[in-house]
gemmi code that builds the backbone of each chain (N, CA, C; Angstrom):
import gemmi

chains = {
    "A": [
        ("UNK", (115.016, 125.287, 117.448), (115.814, 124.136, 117.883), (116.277, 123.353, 116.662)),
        ("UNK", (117.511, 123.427, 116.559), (118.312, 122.406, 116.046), (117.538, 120.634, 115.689)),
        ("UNK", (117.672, 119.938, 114.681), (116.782, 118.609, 114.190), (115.661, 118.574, 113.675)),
        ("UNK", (114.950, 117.435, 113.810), (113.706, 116.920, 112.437), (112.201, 117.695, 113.660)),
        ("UNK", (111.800, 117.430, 113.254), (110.152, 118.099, 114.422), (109.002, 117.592, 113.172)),
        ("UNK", (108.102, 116.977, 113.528), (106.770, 116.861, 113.089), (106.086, 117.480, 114.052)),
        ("UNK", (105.026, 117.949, 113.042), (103.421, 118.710, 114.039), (102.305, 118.033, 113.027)),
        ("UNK", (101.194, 117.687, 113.549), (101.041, 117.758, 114.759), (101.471, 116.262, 115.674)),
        ("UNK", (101.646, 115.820, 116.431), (101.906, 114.628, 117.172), (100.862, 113.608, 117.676)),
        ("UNK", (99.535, 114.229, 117.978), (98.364, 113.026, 117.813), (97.233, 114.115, 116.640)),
        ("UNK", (96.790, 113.488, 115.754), (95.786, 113.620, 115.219), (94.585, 112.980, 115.011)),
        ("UNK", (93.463, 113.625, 115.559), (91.871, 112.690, 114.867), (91.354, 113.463, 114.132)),
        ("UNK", (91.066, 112.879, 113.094), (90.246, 113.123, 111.992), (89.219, 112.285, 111.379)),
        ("UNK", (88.325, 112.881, 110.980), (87.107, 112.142, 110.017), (87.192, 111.608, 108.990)),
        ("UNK", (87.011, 110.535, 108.731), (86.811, 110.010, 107.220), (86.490, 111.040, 106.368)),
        ("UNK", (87.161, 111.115, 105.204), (87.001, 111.988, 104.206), (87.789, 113.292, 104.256)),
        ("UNK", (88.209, 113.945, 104.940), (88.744, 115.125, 105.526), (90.045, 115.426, 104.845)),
        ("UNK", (90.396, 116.041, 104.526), (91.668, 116.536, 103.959), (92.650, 116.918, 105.205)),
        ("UNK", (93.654, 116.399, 105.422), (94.812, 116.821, 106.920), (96.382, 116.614, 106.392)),
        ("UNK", (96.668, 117.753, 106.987), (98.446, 118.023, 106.129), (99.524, 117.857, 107.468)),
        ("UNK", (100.075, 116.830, 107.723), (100.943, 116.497, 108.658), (102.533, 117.520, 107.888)),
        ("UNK", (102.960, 117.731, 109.027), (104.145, 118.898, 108.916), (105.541, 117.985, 108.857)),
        ("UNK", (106.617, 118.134, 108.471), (107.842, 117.960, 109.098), (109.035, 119.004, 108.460)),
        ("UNK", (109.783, 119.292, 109.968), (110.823, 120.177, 109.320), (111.843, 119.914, 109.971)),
        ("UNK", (112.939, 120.393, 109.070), (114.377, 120.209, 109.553), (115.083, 121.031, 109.303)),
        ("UNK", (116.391, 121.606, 110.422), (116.960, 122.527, 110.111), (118.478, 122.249, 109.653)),
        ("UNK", (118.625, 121.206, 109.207), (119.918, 120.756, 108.707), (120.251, 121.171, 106.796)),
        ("UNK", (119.011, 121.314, 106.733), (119.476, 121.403, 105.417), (119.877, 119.795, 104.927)),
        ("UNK", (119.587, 119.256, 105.420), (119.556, 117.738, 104.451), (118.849, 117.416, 103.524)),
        ("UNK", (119.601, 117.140, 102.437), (119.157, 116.735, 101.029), (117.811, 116.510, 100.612)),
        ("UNK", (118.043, 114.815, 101.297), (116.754, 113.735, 101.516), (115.949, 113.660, 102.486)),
        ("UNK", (115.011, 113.899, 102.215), (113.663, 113.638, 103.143), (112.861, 112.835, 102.526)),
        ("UNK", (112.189, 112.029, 104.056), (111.539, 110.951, 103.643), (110.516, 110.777, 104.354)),
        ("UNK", (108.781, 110.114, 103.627), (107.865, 109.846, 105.352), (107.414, 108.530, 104.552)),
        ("UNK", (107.438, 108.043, 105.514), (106.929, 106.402, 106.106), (106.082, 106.176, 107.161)),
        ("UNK", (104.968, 104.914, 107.146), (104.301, 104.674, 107.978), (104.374, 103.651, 108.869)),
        ("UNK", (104.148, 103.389, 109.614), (104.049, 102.188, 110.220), (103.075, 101.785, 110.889)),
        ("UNK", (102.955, 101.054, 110.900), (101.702, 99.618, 111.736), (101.982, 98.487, 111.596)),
        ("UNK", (100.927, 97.844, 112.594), (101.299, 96.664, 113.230), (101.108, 95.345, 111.995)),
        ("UNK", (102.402, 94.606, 111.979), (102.243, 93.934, 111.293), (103.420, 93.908, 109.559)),
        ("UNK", (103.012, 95.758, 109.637), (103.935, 95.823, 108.239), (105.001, 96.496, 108.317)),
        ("UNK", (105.760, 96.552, 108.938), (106.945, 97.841, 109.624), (106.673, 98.962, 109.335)),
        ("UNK", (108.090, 99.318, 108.889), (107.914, 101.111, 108.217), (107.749, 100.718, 106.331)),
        ("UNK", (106.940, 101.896, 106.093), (106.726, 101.570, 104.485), (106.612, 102.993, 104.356)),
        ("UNK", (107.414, 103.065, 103.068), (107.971, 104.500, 102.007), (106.497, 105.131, 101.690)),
        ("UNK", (106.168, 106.266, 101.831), (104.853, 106.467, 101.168), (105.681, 107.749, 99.972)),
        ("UNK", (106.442, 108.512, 100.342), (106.902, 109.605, 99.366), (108.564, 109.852, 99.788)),
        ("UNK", (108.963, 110.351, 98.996), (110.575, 110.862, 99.134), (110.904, 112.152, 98.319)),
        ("UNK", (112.338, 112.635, 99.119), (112.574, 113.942, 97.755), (114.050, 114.042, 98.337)),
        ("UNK", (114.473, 114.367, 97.229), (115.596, 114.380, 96.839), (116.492, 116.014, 97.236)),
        ("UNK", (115.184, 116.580, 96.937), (115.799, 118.160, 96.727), (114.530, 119.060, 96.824)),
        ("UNK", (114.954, 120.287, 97.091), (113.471, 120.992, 96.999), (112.604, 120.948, 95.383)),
        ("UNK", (111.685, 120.278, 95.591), (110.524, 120.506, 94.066), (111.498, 119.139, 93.714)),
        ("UNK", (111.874, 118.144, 93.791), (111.975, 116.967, 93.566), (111.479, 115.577, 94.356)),
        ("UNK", (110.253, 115.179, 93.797), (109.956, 114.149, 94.899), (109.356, 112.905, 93.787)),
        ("UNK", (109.387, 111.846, 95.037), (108.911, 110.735, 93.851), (108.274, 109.490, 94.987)),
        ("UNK", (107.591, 109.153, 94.412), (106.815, 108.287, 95.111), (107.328, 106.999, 95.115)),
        ("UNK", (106.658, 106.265, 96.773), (107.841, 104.853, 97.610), (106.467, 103.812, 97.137)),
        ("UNK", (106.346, 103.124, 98.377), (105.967, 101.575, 98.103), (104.450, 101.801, 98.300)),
        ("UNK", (103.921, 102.978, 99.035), (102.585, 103.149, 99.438), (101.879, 104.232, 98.969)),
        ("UNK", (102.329, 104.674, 98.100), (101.788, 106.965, 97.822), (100.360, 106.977, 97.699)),
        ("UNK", (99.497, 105.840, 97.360), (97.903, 105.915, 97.222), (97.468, 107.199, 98.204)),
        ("UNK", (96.670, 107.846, 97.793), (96.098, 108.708, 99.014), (96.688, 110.015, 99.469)),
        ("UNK", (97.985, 109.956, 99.061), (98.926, 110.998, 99.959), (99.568, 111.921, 98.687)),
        ("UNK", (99.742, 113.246, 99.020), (100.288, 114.100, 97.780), (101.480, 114.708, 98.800)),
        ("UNK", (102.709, 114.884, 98.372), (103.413, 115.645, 98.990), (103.955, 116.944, 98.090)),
        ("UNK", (104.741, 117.949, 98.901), (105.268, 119.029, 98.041), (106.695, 119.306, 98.941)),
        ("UNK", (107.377, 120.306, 98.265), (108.619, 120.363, 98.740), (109.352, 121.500, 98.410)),
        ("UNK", (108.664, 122.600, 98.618), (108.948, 124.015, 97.815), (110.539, 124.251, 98.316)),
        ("UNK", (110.756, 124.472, 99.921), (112.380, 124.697, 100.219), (112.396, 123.689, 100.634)),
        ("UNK", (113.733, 123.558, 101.189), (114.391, 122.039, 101.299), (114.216, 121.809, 102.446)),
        ("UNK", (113.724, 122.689, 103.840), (113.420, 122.510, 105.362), (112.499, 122.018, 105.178)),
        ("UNK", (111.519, 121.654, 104.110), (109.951, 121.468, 104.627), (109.284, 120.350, 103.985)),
        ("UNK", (108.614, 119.326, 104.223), (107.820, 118.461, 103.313), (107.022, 117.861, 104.084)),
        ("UNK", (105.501, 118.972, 103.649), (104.215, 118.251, 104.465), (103.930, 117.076, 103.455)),
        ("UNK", (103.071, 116.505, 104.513), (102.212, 115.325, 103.644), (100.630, 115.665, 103.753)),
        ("UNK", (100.244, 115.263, 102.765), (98.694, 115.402, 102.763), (97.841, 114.202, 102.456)),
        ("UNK", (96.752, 114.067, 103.080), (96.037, 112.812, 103.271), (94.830, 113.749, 102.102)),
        ("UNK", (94.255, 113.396, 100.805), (93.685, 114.141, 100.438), (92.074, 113.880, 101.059)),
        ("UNK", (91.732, 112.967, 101.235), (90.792, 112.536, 101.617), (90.862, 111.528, 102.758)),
        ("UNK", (90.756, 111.246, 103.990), (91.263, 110.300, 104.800), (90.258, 109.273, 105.268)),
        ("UNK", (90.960, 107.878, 104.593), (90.211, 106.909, 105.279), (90.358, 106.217, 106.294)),
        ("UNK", (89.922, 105.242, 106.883), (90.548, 104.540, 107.763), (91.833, 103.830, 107.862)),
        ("UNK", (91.509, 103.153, 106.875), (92.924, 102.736, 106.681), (94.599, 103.406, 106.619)),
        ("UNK", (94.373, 104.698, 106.472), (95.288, 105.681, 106.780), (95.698, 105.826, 107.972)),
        ("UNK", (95.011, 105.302, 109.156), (94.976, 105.134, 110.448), (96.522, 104.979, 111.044)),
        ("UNK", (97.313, 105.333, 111.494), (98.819, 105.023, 111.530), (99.535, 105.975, 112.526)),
        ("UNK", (100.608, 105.309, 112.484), (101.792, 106.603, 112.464), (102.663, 106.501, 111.954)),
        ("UNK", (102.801, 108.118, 111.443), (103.680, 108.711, 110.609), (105.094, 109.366, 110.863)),
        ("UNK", (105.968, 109.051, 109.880), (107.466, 109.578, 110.730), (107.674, 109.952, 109.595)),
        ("UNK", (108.345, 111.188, 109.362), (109.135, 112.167, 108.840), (110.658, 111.546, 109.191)),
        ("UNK", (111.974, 111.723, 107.854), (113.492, 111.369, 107.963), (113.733, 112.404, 107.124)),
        ("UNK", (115.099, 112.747, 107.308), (115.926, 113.222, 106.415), (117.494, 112.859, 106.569)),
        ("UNK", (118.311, 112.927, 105.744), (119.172, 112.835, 105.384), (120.783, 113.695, 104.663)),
        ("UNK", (121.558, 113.295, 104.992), (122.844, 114.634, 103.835), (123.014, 113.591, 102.707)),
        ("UNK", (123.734, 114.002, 101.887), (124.440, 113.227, 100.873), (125.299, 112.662, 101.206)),
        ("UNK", (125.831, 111.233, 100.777), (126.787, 110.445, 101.340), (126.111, 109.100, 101.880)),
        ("UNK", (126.806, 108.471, 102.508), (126.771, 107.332, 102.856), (126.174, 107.856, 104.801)),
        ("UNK", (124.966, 108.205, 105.107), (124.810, 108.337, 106.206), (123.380, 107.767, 106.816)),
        ("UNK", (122.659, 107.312, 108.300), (121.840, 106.867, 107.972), (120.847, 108.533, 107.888)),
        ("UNK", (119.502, 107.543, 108.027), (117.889, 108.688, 108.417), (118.217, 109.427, 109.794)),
        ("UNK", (118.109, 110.051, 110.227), (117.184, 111.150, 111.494), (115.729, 110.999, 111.377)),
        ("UNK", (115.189, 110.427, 112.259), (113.504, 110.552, 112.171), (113.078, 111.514, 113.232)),
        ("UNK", (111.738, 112.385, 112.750), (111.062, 112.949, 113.817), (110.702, 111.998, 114.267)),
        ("UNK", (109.906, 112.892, 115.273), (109.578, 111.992, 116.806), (107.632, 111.094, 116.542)),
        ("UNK", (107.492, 111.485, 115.091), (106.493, 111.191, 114.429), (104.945, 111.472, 114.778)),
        ("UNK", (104.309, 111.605, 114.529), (102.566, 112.086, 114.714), (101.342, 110.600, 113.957)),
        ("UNK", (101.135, 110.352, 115.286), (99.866, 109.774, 115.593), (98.961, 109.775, 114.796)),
        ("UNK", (98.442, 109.089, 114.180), (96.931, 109.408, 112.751), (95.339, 108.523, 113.369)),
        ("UNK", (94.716, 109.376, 113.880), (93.732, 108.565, 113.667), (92.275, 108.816, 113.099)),
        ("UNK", (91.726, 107.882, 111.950), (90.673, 108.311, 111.118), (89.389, 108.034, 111.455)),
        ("UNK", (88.337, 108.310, 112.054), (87.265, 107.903, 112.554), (86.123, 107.658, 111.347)),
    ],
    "B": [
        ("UNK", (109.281, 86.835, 98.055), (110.386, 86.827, 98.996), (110.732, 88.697, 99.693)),
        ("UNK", (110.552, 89.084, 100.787), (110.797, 90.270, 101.317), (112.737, 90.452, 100.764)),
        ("UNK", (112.856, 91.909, 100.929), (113.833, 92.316, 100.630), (114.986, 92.844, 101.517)),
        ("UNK", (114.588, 92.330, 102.767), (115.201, 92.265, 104.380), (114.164, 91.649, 105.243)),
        ("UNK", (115.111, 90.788, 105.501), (114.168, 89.791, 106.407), (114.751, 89.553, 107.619)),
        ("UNK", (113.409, 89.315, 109.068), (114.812, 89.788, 110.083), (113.478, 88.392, 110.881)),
        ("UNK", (114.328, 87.944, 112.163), (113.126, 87.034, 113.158), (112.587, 87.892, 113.428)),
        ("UNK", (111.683, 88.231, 114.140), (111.120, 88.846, 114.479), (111.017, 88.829, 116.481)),
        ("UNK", (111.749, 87.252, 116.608), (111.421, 87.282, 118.220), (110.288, 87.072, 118.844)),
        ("UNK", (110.407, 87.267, 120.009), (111.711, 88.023, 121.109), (112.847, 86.885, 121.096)),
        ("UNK", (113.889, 87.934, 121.205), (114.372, 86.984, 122.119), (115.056, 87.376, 123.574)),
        ("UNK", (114.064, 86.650, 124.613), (114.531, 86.682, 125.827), (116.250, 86.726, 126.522)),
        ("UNK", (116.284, 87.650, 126.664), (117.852, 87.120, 127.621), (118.300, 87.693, 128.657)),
        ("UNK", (119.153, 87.366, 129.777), (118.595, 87.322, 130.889), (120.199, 88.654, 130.869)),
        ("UNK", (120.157, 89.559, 131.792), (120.827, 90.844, 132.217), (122.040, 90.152, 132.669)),
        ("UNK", (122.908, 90.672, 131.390), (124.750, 90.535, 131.493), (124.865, 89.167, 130.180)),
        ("UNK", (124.187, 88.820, 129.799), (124.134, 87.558, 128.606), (124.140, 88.458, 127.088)),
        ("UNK", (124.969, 87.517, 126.648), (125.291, 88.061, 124.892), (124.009, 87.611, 124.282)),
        ("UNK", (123.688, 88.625, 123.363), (122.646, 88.036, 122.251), (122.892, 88.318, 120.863)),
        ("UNK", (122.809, 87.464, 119.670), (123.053, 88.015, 118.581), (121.793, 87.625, 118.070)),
        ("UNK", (122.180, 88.446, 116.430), (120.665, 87.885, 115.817), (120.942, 88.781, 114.125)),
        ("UNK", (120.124, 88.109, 113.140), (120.812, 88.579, 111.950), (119.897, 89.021, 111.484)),
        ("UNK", (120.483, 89.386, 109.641), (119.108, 90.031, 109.278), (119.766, 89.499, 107.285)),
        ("UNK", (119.020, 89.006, 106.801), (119.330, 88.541, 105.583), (118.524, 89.888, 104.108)),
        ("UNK", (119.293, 89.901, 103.405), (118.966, 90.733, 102.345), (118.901, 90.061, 100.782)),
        ("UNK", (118.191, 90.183, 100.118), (118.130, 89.556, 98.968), (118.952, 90.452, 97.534)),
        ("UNK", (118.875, 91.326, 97.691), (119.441, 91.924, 96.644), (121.006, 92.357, 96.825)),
        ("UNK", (121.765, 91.789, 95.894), (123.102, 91.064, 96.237), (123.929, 92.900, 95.542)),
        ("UNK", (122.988, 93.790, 95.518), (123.540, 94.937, 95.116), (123.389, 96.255, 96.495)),
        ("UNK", (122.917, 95.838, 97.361), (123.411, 96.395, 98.029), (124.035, 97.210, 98.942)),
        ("UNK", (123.837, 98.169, 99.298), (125.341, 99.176, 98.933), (125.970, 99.677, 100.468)),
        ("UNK", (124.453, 100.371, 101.368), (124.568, 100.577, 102.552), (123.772, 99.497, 103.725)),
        ("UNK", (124.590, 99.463, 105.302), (123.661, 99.084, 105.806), (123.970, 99.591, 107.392)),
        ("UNK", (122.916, 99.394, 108.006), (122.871, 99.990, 109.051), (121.600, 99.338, 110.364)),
        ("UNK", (121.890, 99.390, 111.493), (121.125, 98.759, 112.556), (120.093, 100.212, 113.212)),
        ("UNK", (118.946, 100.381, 113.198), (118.394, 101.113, 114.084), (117.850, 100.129, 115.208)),
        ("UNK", (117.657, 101.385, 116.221), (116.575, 100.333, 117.446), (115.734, 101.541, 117.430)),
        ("UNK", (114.327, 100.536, 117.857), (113.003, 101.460, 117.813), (112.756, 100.827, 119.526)),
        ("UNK", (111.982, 101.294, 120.245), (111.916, 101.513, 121.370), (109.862, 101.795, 121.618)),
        ("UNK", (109.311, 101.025, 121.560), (107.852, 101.219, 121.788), (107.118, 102.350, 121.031)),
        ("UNK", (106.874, 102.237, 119.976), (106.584, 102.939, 118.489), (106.789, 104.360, 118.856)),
        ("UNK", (108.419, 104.839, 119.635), (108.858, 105.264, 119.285), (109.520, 105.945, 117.673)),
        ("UNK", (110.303, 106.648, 117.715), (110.697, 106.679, 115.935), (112.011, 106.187, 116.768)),
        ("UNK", (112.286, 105.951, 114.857), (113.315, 104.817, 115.116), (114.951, 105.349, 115.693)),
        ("UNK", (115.781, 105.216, 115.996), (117.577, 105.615, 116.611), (118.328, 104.812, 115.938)),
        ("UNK", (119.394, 105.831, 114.950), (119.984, 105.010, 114.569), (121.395, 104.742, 115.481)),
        ("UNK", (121.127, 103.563, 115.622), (122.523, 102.554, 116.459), (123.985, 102.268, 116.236)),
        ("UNK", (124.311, 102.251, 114.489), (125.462, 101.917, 114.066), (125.258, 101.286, 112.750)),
        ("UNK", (125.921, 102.004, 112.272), (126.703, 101.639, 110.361), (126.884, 100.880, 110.624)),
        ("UNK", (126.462, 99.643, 109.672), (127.770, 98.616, 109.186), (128.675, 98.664, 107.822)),
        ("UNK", (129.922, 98.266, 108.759), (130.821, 98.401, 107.277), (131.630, 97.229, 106.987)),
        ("UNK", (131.904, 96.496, 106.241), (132.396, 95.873, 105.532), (133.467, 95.096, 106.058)),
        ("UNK", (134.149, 95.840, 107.146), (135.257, 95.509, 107.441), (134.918, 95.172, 109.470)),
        ("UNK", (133.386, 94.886, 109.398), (132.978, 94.724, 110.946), (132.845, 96.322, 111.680)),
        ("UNK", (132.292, 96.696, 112.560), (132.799, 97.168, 113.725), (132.260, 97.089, 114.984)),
        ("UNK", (132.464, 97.581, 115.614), (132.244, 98.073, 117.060), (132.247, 99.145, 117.731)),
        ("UNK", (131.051, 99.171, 118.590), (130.632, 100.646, 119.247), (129.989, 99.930, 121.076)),
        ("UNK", (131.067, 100.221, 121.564), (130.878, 99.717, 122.831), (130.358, 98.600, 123.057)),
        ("UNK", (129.355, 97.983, 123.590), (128.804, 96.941, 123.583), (128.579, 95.609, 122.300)),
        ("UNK", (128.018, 96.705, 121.389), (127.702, 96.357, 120.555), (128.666, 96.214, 119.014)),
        ("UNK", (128.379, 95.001, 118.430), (128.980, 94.982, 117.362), (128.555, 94.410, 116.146)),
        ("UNK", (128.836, 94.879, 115.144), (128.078, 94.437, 113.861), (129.131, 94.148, 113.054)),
        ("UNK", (127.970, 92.706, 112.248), (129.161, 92.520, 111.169), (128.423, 92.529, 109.660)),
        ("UNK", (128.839, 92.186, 108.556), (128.867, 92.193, 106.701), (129.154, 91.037, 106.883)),
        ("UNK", (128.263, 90.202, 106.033), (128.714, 89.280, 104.944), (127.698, 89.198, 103.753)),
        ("UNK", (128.800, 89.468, 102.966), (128.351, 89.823, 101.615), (128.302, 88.059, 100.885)),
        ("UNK", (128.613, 87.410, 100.628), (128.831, 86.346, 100.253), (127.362, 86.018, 100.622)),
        ("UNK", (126.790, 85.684, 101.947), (125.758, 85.032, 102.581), (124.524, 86.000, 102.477)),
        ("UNK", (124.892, 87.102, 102.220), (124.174, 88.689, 101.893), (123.215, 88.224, 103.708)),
        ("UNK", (123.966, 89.177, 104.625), (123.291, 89.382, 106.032), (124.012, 90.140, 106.484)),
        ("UNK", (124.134, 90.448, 107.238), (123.939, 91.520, 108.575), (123.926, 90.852, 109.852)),
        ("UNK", (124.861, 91.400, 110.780), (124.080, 90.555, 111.984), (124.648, 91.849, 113.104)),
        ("UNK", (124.156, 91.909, 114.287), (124.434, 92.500, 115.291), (124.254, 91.456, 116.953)),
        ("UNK", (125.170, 91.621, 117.096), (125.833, 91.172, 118.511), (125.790, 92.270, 119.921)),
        ("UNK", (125.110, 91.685, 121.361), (124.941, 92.837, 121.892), (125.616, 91.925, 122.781)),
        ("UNK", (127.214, 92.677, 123.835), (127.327, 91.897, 124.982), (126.780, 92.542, 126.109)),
        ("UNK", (126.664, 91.657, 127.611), (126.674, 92.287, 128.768), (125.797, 92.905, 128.527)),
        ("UNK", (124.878, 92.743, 128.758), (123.017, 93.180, 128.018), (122.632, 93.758, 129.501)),
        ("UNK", (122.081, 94.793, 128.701), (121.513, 95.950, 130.117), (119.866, 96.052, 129.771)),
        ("UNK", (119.245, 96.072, 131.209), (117.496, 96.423, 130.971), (117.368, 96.981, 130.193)),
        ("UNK", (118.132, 98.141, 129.521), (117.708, 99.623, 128.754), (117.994, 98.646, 126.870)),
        ("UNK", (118.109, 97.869, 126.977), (118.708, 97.534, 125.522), (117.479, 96.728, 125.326)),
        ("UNK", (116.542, 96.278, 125.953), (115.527, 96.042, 125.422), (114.458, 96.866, 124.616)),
        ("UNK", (114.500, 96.662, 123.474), (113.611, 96.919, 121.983), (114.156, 96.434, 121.060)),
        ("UNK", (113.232, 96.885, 119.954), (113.264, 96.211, 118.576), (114.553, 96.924, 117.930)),
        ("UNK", (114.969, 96.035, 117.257), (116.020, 96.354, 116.491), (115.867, 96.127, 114.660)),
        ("UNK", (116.155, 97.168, 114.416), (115.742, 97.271, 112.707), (116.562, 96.969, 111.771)),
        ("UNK", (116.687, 96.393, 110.812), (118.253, 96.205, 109.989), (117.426, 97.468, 108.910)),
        ("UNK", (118.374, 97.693, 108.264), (118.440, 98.674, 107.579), (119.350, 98.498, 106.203)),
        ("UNK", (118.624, 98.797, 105.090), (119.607, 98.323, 103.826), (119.413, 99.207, 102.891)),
        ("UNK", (120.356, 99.974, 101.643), (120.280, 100.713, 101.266), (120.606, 100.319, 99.635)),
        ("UNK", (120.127, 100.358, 98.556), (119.966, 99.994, 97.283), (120.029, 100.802, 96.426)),
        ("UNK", (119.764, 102.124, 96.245), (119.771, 102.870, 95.132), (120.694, 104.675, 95.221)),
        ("UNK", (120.753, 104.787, 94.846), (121.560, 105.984, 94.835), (120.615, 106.994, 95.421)),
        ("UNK", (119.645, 107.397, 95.501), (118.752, 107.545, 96.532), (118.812, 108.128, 97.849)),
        ("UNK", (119.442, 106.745, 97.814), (119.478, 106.093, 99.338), (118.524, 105.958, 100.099)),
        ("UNK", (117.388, 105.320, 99.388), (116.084, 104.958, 100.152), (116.385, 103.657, 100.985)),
        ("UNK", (115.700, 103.794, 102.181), (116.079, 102.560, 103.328), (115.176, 101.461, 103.076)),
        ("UNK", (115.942, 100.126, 102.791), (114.467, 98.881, 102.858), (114.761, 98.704, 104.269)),
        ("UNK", (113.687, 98.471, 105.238), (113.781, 98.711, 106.695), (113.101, 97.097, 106.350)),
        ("UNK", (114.109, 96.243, 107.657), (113.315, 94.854, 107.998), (112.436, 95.088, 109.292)),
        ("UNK", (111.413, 94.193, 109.419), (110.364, 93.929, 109.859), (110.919, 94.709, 111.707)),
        ("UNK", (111.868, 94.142, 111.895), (112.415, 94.288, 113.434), (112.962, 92.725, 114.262)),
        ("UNK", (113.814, 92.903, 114.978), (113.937, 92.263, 115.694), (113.319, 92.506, 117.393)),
        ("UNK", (113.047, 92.007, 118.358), (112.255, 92.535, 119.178), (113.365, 91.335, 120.613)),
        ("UNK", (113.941, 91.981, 121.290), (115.189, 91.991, 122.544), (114.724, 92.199, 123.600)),
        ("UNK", (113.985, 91.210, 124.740), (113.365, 91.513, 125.810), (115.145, 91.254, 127.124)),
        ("UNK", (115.568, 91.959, 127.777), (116.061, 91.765, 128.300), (115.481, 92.152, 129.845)),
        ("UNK", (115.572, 90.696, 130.793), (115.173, 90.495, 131.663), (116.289, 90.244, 133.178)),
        ("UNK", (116.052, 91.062, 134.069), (116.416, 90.689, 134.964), (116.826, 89.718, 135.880)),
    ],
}
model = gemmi.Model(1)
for chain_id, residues in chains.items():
    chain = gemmi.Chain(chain_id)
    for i, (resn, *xyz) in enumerate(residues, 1):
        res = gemmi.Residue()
        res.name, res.seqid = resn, gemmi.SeqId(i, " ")
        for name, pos in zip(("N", "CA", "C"), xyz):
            atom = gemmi.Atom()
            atom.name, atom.element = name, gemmi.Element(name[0])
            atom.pos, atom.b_iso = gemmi.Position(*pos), 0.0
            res.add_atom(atom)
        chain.add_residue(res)
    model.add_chain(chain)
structure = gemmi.Structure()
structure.add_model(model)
structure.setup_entities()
């Protein structure tokens, strides 16, 4: 199917645990982006990329490593998960130009 | 000082009533901007570009002012379904990374 897709859509996990949230897109858009949100602080940048094997870190990256081998794909990884990671997560991408985000439909985080 | 700043709300309004509501930006550089609505931590929809020169997309209409550096969006003839948050959206770097404001939050009531 055609657009953005994150997997998985609810997650629980343990403190400490290593967990790699998915997002893909079949547009071939440039920019991809994941952000979190919770209550209180809107959406906040945790990583971005530009291009495949180009990425650079937003307002939050503590904790999180991303990669970006082809340009459909950029998991995120929680290397160790604390609570505070607790959230949800949305996957965007983008073309070049003046256009806005596409967000997946985002995945649920929760750290016990 | 935040780098999009929006009320946050609600604001109540009653089914077929205009509502507007703005969204102020501090960095007088700029470049893109744009309205999403988020819908119960939903992900977010984007709603409509703004450009420079105003526009309009059915109901709804957005305007630029650069001078006052804001944003504002105007909803007429307000339908149950147009209730959620509404996001301003601002774009600064070549990038094109989004500074997303807090939300606006549009209870429209019967």
């Amino acid at each position: 199917d055609a657009g953005i897709t994150q997997s998985p859509r609810y997650k629980i996990t343990e403190t400490g645990r290593q967990v790699t949230l998915m997002c893909h897109q079949t547009w071939s858009h440039s920019y991809m982006f994941w952000y979190r949100q919770d209550l209180g602080h809107g959406l906040r940048l945790i990583y971005y990329s530009a291009a495949a094997d180009i990425t650079d870190k937003g307002e939050v990256p503590d904790g999180y490593v991303v990669s970006r081998s082809k340009t459909e794909n950029f998991p995120l990884t929680l290397e160790s998960a604390t609570r505070s990671q607790t959230s949800v997560y949305f996957c965007a991408s983008r073309p070049l130009g003046n256009y806005g985000y596409t967000f997946g439909s985002g995945t649920r985080l929760t750290v016990v | 000082r935040k780098e999009v700043e929006q009320d946050p709300g609600p604001f109540n309004v009653p089914e077929g009533a205009t509502v507007a509501f703005n969204c102020t930006y501090s960095n007088s550089a700029s470049q893109s901007f744009f309205w999403y609505r988020q819908d119960c931590r939903k992900e977010p929809k984007l709603l409509m570009s703004v450009y420079s020169s105003g526009n309009e997309d059915g109901r709804f209409t957005a305007q630029l002012n650069r001078a006052s550096q804001y944003i504002s969006l105007l909803i007429r003839d307000s339908k149950l379904s147009d209730s959620a948050t509404y996001l301003c959206v601002v774009t600064t770097d070549s990038w094109g990374k989004f500074q997303f404001g807090a939300g606006t939050q549009v209870v429209v009531t019967p």
